[in-house]
C-alpha positions in Angstrom: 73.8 -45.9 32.2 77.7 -45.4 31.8 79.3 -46.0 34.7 82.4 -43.3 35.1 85.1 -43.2 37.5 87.3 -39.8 37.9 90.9 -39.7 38.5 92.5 -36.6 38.5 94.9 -34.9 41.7 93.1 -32.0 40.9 89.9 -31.1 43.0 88.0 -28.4 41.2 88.7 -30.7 38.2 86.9 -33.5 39.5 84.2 -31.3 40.8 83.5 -30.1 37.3 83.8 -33.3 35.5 81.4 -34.4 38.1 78.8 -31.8 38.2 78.4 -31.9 34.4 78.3 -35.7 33.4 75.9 -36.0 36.7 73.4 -34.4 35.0 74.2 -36.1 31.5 70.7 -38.8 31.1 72.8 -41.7 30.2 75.9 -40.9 32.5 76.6 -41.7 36.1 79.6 -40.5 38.0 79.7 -43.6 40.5 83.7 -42.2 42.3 86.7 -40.2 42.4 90.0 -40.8 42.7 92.8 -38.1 43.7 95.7 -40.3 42.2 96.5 -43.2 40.1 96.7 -46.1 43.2 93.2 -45.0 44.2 92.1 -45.0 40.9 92.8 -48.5 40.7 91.4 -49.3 44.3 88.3 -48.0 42.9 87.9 -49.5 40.3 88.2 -52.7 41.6 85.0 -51.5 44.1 83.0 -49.7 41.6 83.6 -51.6 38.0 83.1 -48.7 36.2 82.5 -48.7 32.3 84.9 -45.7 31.9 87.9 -44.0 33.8 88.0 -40.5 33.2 92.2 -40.7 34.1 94.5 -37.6 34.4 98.4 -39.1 33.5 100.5 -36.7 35.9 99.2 -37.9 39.3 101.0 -38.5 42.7 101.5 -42.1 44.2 101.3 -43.5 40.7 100.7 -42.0 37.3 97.6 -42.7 34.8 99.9 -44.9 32.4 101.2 -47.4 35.3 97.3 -46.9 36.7 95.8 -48.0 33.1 98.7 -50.8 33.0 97.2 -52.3 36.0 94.2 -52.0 35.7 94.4 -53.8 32.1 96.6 -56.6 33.5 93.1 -57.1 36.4 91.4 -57.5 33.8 88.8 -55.5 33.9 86.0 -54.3 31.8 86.5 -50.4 32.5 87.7 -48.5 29.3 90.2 -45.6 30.2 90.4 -42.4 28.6 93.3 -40.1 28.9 93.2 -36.6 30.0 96.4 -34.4 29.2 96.7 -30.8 28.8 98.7 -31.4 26.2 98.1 -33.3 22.5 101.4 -34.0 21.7 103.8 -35.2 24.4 105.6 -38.3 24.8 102.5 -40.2 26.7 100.5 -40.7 23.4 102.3 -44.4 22.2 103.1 -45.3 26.0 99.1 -45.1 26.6 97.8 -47.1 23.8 100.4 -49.3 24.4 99.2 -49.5 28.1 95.4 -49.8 26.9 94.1 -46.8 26.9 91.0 -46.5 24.6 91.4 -42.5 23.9 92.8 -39.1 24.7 90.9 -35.9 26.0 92.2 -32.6 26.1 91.6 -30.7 29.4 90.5 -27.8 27.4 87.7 -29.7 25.6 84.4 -28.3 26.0 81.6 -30.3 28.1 79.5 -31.6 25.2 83.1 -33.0 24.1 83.7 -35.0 27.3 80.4 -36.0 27.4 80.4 -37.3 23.7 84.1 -38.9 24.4 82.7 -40.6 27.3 79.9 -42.1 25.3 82.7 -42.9 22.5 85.1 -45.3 24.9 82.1 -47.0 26.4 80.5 -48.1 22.7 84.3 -49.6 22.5 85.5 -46.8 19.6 88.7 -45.4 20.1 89.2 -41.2 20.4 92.4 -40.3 18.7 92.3 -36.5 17.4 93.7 -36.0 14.0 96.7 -33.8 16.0 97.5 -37.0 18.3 97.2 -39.5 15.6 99.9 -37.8 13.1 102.3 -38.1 16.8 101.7 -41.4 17.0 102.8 -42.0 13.6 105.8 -40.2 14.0 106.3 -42.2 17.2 106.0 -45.7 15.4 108.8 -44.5 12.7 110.6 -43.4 14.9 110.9 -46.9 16.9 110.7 -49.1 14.0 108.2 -52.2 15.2 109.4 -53.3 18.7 107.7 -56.5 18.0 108.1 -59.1 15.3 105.4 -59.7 12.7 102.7 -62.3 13.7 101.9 -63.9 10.2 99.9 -66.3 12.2 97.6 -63.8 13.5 97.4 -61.6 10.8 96.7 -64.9 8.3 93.4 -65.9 10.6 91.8 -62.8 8.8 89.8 -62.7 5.6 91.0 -60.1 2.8 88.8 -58.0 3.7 88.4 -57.9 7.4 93.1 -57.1 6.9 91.8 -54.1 4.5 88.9 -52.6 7.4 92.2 -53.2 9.8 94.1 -51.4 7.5 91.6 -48.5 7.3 91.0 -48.5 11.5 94.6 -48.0 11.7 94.3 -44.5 9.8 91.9 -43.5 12.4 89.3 -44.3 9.8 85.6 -44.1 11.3 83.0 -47.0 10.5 81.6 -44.3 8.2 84.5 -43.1 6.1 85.4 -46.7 6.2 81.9 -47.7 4.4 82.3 -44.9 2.1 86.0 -46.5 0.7 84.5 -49.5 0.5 81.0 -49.2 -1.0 79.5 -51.3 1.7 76.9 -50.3 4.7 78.2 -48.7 8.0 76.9 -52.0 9.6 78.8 -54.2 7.4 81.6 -52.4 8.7 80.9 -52.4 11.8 80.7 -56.4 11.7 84.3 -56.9 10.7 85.5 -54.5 13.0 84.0 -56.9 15.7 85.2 -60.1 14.2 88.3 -58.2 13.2 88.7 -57.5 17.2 87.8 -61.1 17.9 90.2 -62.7 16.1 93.1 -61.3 17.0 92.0 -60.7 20.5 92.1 -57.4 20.5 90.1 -55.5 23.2 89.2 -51.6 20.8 90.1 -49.9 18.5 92.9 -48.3 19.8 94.3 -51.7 20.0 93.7 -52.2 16.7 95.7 -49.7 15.6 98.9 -50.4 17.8 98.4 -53.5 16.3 98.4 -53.0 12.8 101.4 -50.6 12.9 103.6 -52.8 15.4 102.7 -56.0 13.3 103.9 -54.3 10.1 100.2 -54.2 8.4 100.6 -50.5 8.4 103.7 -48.6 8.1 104.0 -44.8 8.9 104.0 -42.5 5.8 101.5 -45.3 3.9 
């Protein structure tokens, strides 16, 4: 079972969110939170696999929620939900550690599938979100320098399936480029991930374009 944790100021949100992953067969709702400090009070109670967290909230937003609850520690995955695919909270949440985005207008099978998504340890960038996060990167330049010594602890190829993560590649479009099983892919995403001590995908991708690897427009 996955393990999900709601936080959103909204209560008919919640409610629906709830009543529909309740009755998912592989999905338990185990609490709700009404803003971001309770989010993270609650997830330090109920270690869920997932937050489910709204980013404007009262008391404290979903970015400084996700921040803390990545600097506990924990195993929780968040997932972002906006009403709105293209604002300025995109490259702040990645950089935060969130795993994904979710538009509030996305239809239940869709949250139930991006749920699913985040817990496997996949990141859930739509096309729309990715292309502002590119723009994002160029426009900052790379606010950190290169780590050769990071990047140089990778084999060619496992620096070419980081290469293809970073353009929001799948595991299967990535095995297509390359000729090589879905699994095979899969394994140097993990080891990929290891190395570098990276904790998803989404990660990854930060990563790659912050470390140079990947450069906007490429």
């Amino acid at each position: 079972m996955i393990r999900v944790l709601i936080a959103d100021d909204q209560g008919m949100v919640r409610t629906g969110f709830t009543v529909f992953l309740s009755g998912q067969p592989d999905i338990e709702v185990v609490g709700e939170a009404a803003d971001g400090r309770e989010a993270v009070e609650r997830a330090a109670e109920l270690s869920p696999d997932v937050v489910l967290m709204d980013v404007r909230m009262p008391v404290m937003n979903g970015l400084e929620a996700t921040r803390e609850l990545m600097a506990r520690q924990g195993t929780a995955k968040v997932l972002i939900l906006t009403t709105f695919d293209l604002d300025d909270y995109v490259y702040e949440a990645l950089r935060a550690g969130a795993s994904g985005f979710l538009l509030k207008d996305a239809s239940a099978a869709q949250l139930a599938e991006a749920v699913r998504v985040v817990a496997a340890g996949e990141a859930l960038i739509a096309p729309a979100i990715t292309k502002r996060l590119i723009t994002e990167f160029a426009r900052m330049g790379a606010p950190r320098p290169v780590t050769g010594r990071r990047l140089d602890e990778l084999t060619e190829r496992e620096t070419e399936v980081l290469s293809l993560v970073a353009q929001a590649l799948s595991n299967q479009e990535i095995a297509e480029k390359l000729f090589v099983a879905e699994q095979t892919v899969k394994t140097h995403v993990g080891r990929v991930l290891m190395k570098l001590g990276l904790r998803d995908r989404a990660q990854a991708i930060v990563f790659a374009y912050e470390t140079g690897l990947v450069r906007p427009g490429e």
